[in-house]
C-alpha positions as CSV (number, residue, x, y, z in Angstrom):
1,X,-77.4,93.6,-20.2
2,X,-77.6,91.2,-23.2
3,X,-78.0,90.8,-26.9
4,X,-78.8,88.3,-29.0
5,X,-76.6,85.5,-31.0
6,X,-75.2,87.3,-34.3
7,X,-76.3,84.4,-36.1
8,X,-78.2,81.3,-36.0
9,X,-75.6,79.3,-36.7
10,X,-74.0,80.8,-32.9
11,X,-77.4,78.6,-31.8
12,X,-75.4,75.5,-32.6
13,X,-74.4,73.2,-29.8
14,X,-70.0,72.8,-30.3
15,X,-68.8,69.4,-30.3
16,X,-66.4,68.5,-27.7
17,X,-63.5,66.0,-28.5
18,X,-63.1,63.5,-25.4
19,X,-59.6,64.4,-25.3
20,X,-59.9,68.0,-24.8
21,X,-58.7,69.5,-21.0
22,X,-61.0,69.6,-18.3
23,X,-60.4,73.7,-18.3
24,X,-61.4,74.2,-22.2
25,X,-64.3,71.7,-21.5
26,X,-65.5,73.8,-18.8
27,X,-65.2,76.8,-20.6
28,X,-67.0,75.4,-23.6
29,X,-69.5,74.7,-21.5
30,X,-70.2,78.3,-20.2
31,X,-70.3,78.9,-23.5
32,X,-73.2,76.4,-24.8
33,X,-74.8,78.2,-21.2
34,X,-74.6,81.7,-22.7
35,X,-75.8,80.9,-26.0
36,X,-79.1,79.2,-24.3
37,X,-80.0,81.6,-22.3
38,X,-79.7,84.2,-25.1
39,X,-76.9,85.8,-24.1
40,X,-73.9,86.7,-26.9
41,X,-70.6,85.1,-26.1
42,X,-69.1,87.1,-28.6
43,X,-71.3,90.3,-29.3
44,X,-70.7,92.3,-32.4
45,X,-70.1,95.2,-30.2
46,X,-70.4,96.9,-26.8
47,X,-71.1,100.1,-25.7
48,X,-67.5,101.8,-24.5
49,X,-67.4,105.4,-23.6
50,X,-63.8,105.3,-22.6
51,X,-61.0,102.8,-22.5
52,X,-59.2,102.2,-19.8
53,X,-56.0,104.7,-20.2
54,X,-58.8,107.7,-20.9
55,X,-59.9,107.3,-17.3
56,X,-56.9,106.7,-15.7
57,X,-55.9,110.1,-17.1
58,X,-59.1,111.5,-16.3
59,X,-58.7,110.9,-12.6
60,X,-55.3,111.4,-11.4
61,X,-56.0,112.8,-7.9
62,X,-58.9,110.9,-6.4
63,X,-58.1,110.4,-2.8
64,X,-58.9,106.3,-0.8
65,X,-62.3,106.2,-0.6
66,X,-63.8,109.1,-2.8
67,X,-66.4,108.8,-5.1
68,X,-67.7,110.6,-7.9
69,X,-71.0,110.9,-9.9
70,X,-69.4,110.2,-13.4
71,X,-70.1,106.6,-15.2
72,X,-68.3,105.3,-18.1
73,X,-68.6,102.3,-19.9
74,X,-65.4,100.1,-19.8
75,X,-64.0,96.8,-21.6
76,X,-60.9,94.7,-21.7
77,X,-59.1,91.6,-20.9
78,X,-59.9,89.8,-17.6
79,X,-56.3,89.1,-15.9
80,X,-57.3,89.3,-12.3
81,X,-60.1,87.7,-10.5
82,X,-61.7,88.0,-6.8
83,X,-65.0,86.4,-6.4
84,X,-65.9,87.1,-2.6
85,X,-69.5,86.3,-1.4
86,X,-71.6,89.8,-2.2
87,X,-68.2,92.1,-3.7
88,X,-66.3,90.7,-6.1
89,X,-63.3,92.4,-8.0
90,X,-61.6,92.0,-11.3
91,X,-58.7,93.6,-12.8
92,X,-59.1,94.7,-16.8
93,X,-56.2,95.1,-19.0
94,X,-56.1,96.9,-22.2
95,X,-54.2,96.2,-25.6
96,X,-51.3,98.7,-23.9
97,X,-51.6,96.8,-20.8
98,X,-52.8,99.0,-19.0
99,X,-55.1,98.0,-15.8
100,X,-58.5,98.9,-14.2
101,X,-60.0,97.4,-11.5
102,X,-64.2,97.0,-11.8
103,X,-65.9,96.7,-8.7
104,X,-69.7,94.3,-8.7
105,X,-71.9,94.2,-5.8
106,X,-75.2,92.7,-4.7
107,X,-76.4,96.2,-3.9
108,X,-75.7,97.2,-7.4
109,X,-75.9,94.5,-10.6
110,X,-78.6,92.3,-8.3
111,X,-78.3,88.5,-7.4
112,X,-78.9,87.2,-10.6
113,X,-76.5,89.1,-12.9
114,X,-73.4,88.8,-9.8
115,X,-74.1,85.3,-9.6
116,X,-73.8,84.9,-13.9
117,X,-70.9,87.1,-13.8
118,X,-69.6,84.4,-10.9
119,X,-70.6,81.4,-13.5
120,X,-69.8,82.7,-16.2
121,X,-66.3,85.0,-16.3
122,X,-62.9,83.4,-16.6
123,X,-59.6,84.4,-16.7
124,X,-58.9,85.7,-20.7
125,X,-62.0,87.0,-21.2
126,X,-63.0,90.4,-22.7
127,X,-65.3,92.4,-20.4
128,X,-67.7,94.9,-20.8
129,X,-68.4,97.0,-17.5
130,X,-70.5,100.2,-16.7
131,X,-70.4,102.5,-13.6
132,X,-69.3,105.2,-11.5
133,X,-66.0,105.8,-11.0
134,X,-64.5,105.6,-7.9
135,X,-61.2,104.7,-5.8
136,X,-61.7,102.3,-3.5
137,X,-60.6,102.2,0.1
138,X,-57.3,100.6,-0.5
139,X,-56.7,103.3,-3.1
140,X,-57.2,101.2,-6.1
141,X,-58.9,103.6,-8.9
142,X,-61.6,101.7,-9.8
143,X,-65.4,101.2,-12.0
144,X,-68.0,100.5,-9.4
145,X,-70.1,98.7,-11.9
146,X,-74.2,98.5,-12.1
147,X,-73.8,96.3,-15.0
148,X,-71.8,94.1,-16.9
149,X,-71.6,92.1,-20.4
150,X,-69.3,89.3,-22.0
151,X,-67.5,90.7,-25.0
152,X,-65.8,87.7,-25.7
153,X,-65.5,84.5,-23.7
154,X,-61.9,82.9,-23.8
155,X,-61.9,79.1,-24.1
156,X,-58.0,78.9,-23.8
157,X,-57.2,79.8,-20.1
158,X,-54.2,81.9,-19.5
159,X,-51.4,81.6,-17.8
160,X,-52.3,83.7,-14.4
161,X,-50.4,86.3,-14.0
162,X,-51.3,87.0,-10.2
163,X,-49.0,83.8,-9.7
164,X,-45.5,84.5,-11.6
165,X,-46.9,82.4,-14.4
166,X,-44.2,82.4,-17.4
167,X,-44.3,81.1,-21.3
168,X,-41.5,79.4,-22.4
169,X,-39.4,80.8,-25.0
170,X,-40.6,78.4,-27.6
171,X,-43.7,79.1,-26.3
172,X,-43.4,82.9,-26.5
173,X,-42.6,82.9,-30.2
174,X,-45.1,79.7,-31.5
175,X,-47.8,81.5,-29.7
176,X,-47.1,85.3,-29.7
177,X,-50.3,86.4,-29.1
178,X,-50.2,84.6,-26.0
179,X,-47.2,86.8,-25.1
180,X,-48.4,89.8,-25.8
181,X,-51.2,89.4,-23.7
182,X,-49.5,88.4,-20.4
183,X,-45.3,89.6,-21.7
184,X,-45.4,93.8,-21.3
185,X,-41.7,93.4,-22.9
186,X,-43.3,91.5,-25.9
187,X,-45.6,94.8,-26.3
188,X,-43.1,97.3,-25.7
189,X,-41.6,95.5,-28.4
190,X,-43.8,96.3,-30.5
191,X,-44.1,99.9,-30.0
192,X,-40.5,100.5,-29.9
193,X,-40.5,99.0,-33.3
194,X,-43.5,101.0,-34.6
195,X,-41.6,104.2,-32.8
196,X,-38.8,103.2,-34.9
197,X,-40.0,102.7,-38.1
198,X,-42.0,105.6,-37.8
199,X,-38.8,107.8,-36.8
200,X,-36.7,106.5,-40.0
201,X,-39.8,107.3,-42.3
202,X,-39.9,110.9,-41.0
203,X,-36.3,111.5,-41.0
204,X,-36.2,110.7,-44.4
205,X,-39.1,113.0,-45.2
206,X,-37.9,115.5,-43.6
207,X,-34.3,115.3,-46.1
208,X,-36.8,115.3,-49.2
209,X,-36.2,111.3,-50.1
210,X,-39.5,109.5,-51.7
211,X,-40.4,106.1,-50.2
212,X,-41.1,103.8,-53.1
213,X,-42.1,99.9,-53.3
214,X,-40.5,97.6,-55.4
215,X,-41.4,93.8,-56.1
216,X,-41.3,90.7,-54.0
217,X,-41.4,88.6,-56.7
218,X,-38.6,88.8,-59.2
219,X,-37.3,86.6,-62.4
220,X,-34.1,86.6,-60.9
221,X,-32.5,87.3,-57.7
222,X,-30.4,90.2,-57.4
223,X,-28.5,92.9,-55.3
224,X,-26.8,90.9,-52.9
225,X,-25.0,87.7,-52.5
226,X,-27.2,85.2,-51.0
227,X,-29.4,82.1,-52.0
228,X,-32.8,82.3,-52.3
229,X,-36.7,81.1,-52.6
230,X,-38.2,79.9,-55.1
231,X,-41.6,79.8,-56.8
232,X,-43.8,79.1,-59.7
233,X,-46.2,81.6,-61.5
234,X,-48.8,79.5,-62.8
235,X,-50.1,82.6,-65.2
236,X,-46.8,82.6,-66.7
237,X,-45.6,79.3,-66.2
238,X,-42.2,80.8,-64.9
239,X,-39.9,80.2,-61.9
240,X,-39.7,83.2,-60.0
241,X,-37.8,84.3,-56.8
242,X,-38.8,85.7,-53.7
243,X,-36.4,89.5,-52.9
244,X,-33.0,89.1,-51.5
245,X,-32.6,93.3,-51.9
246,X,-34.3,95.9,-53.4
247,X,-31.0,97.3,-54.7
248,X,-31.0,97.0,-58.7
249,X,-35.0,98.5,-58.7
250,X,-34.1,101.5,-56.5
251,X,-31.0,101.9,-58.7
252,X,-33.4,101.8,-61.7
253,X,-35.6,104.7,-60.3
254,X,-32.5,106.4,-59.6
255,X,-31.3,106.7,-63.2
256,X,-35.1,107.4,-64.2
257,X,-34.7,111.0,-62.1
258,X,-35.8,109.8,-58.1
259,X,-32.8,111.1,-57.0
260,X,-33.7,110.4,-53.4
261,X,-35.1,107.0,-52.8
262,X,-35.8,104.9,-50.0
263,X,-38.2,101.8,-49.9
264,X,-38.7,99.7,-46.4
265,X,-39.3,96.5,-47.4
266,X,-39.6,92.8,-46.5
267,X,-36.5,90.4,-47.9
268,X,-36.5,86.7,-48.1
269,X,-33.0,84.5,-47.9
270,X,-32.6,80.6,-47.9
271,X,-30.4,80.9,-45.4
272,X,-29.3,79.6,-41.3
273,X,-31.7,80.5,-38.6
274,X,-30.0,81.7,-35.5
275,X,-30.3,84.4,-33.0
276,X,-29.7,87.5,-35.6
277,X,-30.5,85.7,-39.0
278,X,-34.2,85.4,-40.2
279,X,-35.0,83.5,-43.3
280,X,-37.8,86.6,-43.7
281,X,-36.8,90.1,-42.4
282,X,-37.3,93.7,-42.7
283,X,-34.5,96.3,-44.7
284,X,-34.8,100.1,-44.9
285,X,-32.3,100.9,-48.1
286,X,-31.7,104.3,-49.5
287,X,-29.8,106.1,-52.4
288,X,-29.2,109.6,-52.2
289,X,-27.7,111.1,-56.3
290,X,-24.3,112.6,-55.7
291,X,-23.5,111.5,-52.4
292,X,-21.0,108.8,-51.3
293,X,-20.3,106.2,-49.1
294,X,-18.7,108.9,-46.7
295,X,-22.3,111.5,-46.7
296,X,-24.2,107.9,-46.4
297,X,-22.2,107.4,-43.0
298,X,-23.0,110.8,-41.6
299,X,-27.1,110.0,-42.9
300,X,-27.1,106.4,-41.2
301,X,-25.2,108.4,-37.9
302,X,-28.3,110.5,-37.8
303,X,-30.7,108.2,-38.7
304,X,-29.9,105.7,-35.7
305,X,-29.5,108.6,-33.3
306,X,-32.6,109.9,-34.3
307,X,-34.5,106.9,-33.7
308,X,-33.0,106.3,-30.5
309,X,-33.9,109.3,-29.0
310,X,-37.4,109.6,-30.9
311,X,-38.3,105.4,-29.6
312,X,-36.8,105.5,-26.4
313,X,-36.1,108.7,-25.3
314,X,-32.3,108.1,-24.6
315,X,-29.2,107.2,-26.7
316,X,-27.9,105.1,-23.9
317,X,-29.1,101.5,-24.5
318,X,-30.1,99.4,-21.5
319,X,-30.0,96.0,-22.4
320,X,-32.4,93.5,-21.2
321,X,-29.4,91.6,-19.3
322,X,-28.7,95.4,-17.2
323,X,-25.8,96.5,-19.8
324,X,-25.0,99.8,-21.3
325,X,-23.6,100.9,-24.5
326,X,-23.9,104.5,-25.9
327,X,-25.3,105.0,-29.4
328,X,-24.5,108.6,-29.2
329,X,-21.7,111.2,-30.1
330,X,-19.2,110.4,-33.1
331,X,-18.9,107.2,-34.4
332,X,-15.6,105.4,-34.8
333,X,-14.5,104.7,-37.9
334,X,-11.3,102.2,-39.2
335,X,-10.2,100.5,-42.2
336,X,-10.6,96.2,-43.0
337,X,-7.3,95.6,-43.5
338,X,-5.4,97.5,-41.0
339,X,-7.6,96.4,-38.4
340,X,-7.3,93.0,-39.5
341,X,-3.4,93.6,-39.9
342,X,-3.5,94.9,-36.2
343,X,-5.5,91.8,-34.8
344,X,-3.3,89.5,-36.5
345,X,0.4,90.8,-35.7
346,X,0.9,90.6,-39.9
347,X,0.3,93.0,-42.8
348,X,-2.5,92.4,-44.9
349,X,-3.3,94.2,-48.3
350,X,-5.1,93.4,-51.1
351,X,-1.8,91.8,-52.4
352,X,-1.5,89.7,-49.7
353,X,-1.2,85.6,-51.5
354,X,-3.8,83.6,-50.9
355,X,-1.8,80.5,-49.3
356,X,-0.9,83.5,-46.3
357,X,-4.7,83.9,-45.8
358,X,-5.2,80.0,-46.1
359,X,-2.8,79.7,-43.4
360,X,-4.1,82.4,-40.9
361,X,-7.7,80.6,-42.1
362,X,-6.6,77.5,-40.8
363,X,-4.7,78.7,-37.3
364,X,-8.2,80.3,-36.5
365,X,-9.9,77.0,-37.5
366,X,-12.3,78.7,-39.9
367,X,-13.7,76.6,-42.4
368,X,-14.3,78.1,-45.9
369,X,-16.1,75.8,-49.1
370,X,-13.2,75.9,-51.8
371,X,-15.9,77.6,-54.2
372,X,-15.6,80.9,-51.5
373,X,-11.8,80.9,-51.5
374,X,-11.0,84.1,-53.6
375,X,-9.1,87.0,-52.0
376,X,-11.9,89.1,-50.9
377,X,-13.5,85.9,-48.8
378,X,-11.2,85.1,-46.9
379,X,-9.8,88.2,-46.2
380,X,-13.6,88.6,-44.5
381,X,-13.6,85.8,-42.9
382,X,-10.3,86.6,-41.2
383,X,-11.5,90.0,-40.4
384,X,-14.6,88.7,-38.8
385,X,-12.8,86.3,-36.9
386,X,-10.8,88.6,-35.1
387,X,-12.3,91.8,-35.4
388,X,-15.7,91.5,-35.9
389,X,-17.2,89.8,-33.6
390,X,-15.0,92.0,-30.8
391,X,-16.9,95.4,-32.2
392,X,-19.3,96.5,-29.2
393,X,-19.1,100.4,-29.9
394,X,-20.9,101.8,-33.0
395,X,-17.7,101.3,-35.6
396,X,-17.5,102.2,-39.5
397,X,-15.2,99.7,-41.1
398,X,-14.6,101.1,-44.3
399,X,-12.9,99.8,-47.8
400,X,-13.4,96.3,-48.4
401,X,-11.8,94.1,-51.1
402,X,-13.1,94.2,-54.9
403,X,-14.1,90.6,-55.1
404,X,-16.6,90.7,-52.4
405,X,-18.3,94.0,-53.3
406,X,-19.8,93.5,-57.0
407,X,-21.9,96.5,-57.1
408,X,-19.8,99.0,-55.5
409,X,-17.4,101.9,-56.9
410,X,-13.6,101.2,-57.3
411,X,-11.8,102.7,-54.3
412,X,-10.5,106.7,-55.3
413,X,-7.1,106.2,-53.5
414,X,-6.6,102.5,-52.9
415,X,-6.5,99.9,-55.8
416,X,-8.4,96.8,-55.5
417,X,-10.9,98.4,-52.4
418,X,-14.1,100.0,-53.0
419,X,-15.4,102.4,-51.5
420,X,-17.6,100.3,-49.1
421,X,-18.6,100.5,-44.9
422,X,-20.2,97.9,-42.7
423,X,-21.4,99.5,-39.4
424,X,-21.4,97.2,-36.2
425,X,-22.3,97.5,-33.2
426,X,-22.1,94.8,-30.5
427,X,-20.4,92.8,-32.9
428,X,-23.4,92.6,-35.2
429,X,-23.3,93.9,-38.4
430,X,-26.0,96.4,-38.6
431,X,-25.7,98.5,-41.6
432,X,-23.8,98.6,-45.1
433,X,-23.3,101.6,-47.6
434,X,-21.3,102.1,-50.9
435,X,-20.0,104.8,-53.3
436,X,-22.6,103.2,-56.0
437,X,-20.8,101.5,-59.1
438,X,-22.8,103.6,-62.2
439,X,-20.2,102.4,-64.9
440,X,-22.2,100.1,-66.7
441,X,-19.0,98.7,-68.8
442,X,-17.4,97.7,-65.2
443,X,-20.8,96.7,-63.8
444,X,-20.8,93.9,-66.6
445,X,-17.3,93.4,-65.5
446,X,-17.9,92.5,-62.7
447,X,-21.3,90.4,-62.9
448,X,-19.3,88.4,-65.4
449,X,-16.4,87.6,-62.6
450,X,-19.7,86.7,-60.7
451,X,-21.2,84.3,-63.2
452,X,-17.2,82.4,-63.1
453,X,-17.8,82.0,-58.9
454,X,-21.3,80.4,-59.6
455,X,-20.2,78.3,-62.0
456,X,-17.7,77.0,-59.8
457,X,-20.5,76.2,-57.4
458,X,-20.7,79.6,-55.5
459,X,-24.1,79.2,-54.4
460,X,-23.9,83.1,-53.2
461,X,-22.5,84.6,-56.3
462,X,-24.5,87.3,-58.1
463,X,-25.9,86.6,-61.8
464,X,-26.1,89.2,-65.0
465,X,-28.8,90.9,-65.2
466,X,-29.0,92.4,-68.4
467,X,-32.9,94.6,-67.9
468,X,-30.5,96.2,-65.2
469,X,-27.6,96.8,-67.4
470,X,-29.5,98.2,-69.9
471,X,-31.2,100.9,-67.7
472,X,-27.5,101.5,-66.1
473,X,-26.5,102.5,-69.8
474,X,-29.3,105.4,-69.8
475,X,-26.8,106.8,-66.9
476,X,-27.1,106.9,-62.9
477,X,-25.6,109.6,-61.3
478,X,-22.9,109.9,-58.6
479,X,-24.7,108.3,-55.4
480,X,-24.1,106.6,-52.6
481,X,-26.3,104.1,-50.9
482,X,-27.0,102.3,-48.1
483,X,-28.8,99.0,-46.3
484,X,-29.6,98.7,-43.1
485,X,-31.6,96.0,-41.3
486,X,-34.7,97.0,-39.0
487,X,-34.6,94.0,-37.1
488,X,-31.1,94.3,-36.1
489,X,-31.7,98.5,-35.5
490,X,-34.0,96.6,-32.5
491,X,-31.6,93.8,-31.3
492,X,-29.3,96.6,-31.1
493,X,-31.4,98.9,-29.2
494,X,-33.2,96.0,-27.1
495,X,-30.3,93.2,-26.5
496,X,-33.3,91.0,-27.6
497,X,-33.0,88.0,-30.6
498,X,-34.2,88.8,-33.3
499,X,-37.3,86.7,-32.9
500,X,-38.4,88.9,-30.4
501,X,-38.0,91.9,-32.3
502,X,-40.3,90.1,-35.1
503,X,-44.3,90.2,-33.9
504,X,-44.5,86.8,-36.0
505,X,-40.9,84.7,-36.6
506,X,-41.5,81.3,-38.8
507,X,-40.8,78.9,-37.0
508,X,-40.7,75.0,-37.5
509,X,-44.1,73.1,-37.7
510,X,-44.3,70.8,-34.7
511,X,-44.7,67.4,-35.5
């Protein structure tokens, strides 16, 4: 079975570098072979009837050695290879991984076409197969093939995977698609997420939110404390920034009537790289009118359970190092500072001096920049410190101090909190919801005590934003809202970084 080149331009003869390994070389070469002979290396398609999981589910119960009268016409990844005089055997795999072995005999494809598929196919390459299926005498269900086509010749070899071959982990993350092929974690990672994502979106539909998008690309960075990216519009001849949070446009579409709102988006921060920091990662955040930071608790609860069970079938997380945690039943919830009051053997409140908190700073040998040293800071750091990082159950910990929490509501009951939750789990904070601030006078407040922190050379510090003023004056009702990040959802679920739970991390250009 062959077909011609796609193009005449396929007709032309590569050039080989004289540096280039022996194996590309050869595999160049076969190549240059098919091309002159005719054949397509790289056809524009092939005829399939099934794919590989279809007949495996098609034929459940064939017993060693029976045979039936049913072809099909088969492709995928060669990962397994057996070339043995007038049988020879090769295993292919499937996007999901899943495998078939194709059987080729003399008796069946003729001498010509077993010895071309001897030449010719390499480890990596996509195969196109036709035949009856069988299961062969060792049980193996199989394609007994009476012909066979190259669908796409590999000139990379892979790693063989009939050997205990392994990637590296730089390896695994600079060439992911290498990792997919040959890694079945690095694919069920990307269903999981996909089941994930998927779950969240339908949860949400189901509780009558709207899924909106809102820009990248912004003339200021806003909604969270955090540095950013910049960029240059040449249209406008403007500096622009790249998203650190959706949360002042959803908050605009709130006070324009979308009383439920959720957008899934992609957020950029110029920020450390380490196992659960991205400088580019995914953030599902929602605002619900007239809820709180308490009915945004109970929705994130469900949402996570949900997801769990929905993904993965289970609300008991296995780990990748054997662990187990459970993400199910009734969260714990507990308040900053008498948690961080309990870890360090002295009160804490929100009139706790500051040269107290420098003090406890210093005994736990946690640096701060003086341009971060207001109340609210270091009472975080201290509470990270201690507590934190020592969370490994799914824990609320609610009511944080003013200075840190520039868009959320004053606490009802406790004055200078607001009305704020972080939600950890295995000491990683996962998740973060407010009673909203929608008092524009005290909104401008508090940008204004923001604008004081950057001036002093808080690099983190929020700016005014008056567009987002103004549309707080038209009025935004009661709400609560909340931020949660997907990778982290996966870390949590998986035990993975989080460049495994990303199909495509950045990562530094090698030299």
């Amino acid at each position: 079975m062959t077909e011609s080149p796609s193009s005449p331009a396929a007709d032309a003869p590569a050039v080989v570098p004289d540096d280039t390994p022996e194996q590309i070389r050869i595999r160049r070469e076969k190549r240059e072979r098919l091309l002159a002979e005719g054949t397509a290396a790289y056809p524009v398609s092939v005829p399939r009837t099934h794919t590989i999981e279809q007949v495996r589910a098609a034929y459940p119960d064939l017993e060693a050695g029976q045979e039936t009268h049913d072809e099909v016409g088969v492709a995928g990844r060669v990962v397994f290879l057996r070339n043995t005089g007038k049988l020879c055997f090769v295993t292919l795999q499937d996007g999901a991984g899943t495998r078939l072995q194709a059987m080729l005999s003399l008796a069946e494809v003729g001498e010509e076409r077993l010895a071309a598929f001897k030449a010719d196919v390499d480890l990596g390459d996509h195969l196109f197969v036709h035949g009856r299926v069988i299961m062969s005498k060792r049980g193996e269900l199989s394609v007994f093939a009476d012909s066979w086509q190259m669908a796409a010749k590999a000139i990379r070899p892979l790693p063989n995977l009939y050997e205990g071959a392994e990637l590296s982990d730089e390896a695994r993350v600079r060439q992911r698609y290498v990792d997919l092929i040959v890694n079945p974690k690095a694919r069920d990672m990307v269903r999981t997420r996909a089941a994930v994502v998927r779950s969240l979106r339908d949860n949400f539909a189901r509780r009558g939110f709207l899924e909106v998008e809102t820009p990248m690309l912004q003339t200021r960075p806003e909604g969270a404390a955090a540095r950013q990216f910049e960029t240059h519009m040449n249209a406008f001849d403007i500096e622009l920034f790249l998203r650190i949070a959706p949360e002042l446009f959803l908050k605009r579409a709130a006070v324009g009537g979308v009383e439920k709102v959720f957008e899934i988006n992609r957020n950029f921060r110029n920020e450390g790289v380490d196992a659960t920091h991205s400088p580019e990662f995914a953030m599902l955040e929602a605002y619900e009118a007239y809820g709180d930071y308490d009915t945004m608790a109970a929705l994130t609860q469900d949402l996570v359970q949900t997801a769990a069970l929905e993904a993965l079938g289970t609300t008991t997380m296995t780990l990748a190092d054997g662990t187990e945690y459970e993400l199910g039943g009734d969260w714990t919830h507990l308040t900053m500072y008498e948690s961080l009051s309990e870890a360090v053997g002295v009160e804490i409140t929100h009139d706790t001096d500051d040269e107290t908190l420098l003090a406890l700073l210093e005994k736990a040998e946690i640096d701060l920049a003086p341009a971060q040293r207001n109340h609210g800071k270091l009472v975080e750091e201290l509470w990270e410190h201690h507590v934190g990082a020592h969370l490994y159950a799914p824990t609320f910990v609610r009511d944080f101090p003013v200075e840190t929490s520039p868009l959320t509501r004053d606490h009802r009951s406790k004055p200078g909190l607001v009305e704020k939750w972080d939600l950890y789990v295995r000491g990683l904070e996962l998740a973060t919801a407010y009673s909203e601030l929608v008092d524009p006078v005290v909104q401008r407040q508090r940008f204004e005590a923001q604008a004081l922190l950057a001036a002093r050379g808080d690099e983190e510090a929020m700016r005014i934003d008056e567009d987002f003023l103004t549309a707080m004056e038209f009025a935004m009702p009661p709400s609560g809202g909340m931020g949660m990040g997907i990778d982290r959802l996966l870390i949590a679920m998986t035990g993975q970084g989080i460049r495994d739970t990303i199909l495509f991390p950045l990562t530094k250009p090698q030299a």
